[in-house]
N, C-alpha and C positions, 0 to 999 in steps of 0.2 A: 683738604686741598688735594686736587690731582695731581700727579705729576706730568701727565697728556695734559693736561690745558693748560700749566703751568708750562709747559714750553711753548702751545702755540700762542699763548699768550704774550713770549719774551720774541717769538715769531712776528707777532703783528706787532708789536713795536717797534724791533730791528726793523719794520717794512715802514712803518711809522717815521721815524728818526731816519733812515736813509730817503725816504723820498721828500722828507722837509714838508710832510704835510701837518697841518693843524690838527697838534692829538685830539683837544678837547672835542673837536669837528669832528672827525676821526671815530672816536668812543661814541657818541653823541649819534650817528647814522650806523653802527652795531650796534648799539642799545636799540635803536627805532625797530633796524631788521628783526633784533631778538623778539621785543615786542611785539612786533606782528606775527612772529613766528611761531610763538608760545601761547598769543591768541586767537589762532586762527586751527581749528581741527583740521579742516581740509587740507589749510596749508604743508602742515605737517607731515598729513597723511601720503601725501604730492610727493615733497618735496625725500621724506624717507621711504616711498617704497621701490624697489629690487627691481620691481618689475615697470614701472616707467621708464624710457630711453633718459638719459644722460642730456640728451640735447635739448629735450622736452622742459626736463630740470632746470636747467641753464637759462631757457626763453623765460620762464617762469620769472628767476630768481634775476634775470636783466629788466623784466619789465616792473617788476618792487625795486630793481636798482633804481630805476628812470624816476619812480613816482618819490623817494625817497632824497636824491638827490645821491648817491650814495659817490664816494672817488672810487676810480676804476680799481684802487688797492683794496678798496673796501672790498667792493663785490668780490675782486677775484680771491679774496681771502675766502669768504664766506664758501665761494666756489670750491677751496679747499677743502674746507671742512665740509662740505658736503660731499664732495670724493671721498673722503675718507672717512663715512660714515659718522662722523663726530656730528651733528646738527642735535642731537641730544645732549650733548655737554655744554654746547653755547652758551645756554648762562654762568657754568662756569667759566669756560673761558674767558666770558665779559668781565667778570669778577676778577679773577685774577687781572687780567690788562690793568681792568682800573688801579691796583694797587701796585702792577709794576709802571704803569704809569705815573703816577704819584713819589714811587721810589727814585723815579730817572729825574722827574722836575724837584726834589728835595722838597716833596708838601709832604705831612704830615696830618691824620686826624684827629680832630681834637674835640673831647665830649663836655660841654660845660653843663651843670646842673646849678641852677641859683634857686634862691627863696621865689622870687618876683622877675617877673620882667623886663630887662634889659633894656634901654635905651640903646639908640645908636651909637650915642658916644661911649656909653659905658662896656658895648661890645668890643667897640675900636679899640677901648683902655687895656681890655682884657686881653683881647687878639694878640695885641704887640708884645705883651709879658707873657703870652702861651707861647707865642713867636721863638722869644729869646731862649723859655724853656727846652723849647722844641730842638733849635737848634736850627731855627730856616724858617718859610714858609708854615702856616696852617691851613686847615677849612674846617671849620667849627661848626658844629650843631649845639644847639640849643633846646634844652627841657626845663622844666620848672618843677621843682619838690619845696613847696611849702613846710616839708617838715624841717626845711635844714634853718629855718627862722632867718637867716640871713647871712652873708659871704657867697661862695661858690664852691662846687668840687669840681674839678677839670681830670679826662683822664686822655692821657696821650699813650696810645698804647695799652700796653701794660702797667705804665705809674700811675696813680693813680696822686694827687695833690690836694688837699682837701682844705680849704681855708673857711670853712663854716663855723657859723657861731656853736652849732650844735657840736662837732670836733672839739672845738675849742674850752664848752663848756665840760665834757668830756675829761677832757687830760686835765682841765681844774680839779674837777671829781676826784679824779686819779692822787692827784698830786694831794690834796686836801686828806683822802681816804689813806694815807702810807704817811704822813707828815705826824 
């Protein structure tokens, strides 16, 4: 973690949250700019060298505003960080937002691992008791390890909760091997 994109991160959100625009919108047109920014050599080349005028910069980075859709906070952030040399850190700084993002709306992430497949409803079941775990809000990913034979392991954070039959059989072991 930087501590430079960790502030212009808590930066574009303060600019976020005071002009009452749509975070997710918000995140969603940096993400695109980063995206193009990161794939594009030329772009790059352009928009970091010394030796282009500032203004040149600017028309550049207005006319990706336009096709982008981006809010004028958006651009003129970028427009920041491009003053100030930073357009190499952009994706962390996206990285961070995302997560101080997240920390201002009270969501949390949450990794499930199951045997099989999830149904809709059996994610919804899940969600609501990662939910209550959590302490708020989730947004949950989903993978599949066949080895766990059946239950789930959810990790929020750092805890990790492990309600698998494979755990479960486990601490039998346990208990059975000292009994």
């Amino acid at each position: 973690m930087s501590v430079v994109a960790l502030r212009y991160a808590h930066a574009f959100a303060s600019v976020v949250a005071s002009q009452n625009l749509d975070a997710e919108a918000a995140q969603q047109q940096l993400r695109d700019f980063c995206g193009t920014f990161q794939g594009s050599r030329e772009l790059r080349e352009v928009l970091m060298d010394p030796a282009i005028a500032r203004d040149q910069k600017l028309k550049v980075l207005d006319a990706i505003a336009g096709k982008i859709g981006m809010y004028p906070q958006v651009r003129n952030f970028v427009a920041v960080i491009m003053e100030h040399d930073r357009l190499g850190d952009l994706g962390v700084i996206l990285d961070e937002y995302h997560t101080v993002a997240d920390d201002k709306a009270g969501l949390s992430e949450a990794e499930v691992v199951s045997a099989r497949a999830l149904t809709e409803e059996d994610r919804n079941a899940l969600e609501a008791q990662v939910s209550r775990l959590a302490g708020g809000r989730v947004r949950a990913t989903y993978r599949e390890d066949p080895t766990l034979l059946g239950g789930a392991v959810v990790r929020i954070g750092s805890t990790v909760y492990d309600g698998s039959i494979r755990a479960q059989l486990e601490q039998l072991k346990q208990r059975l091997a000292s009994a």
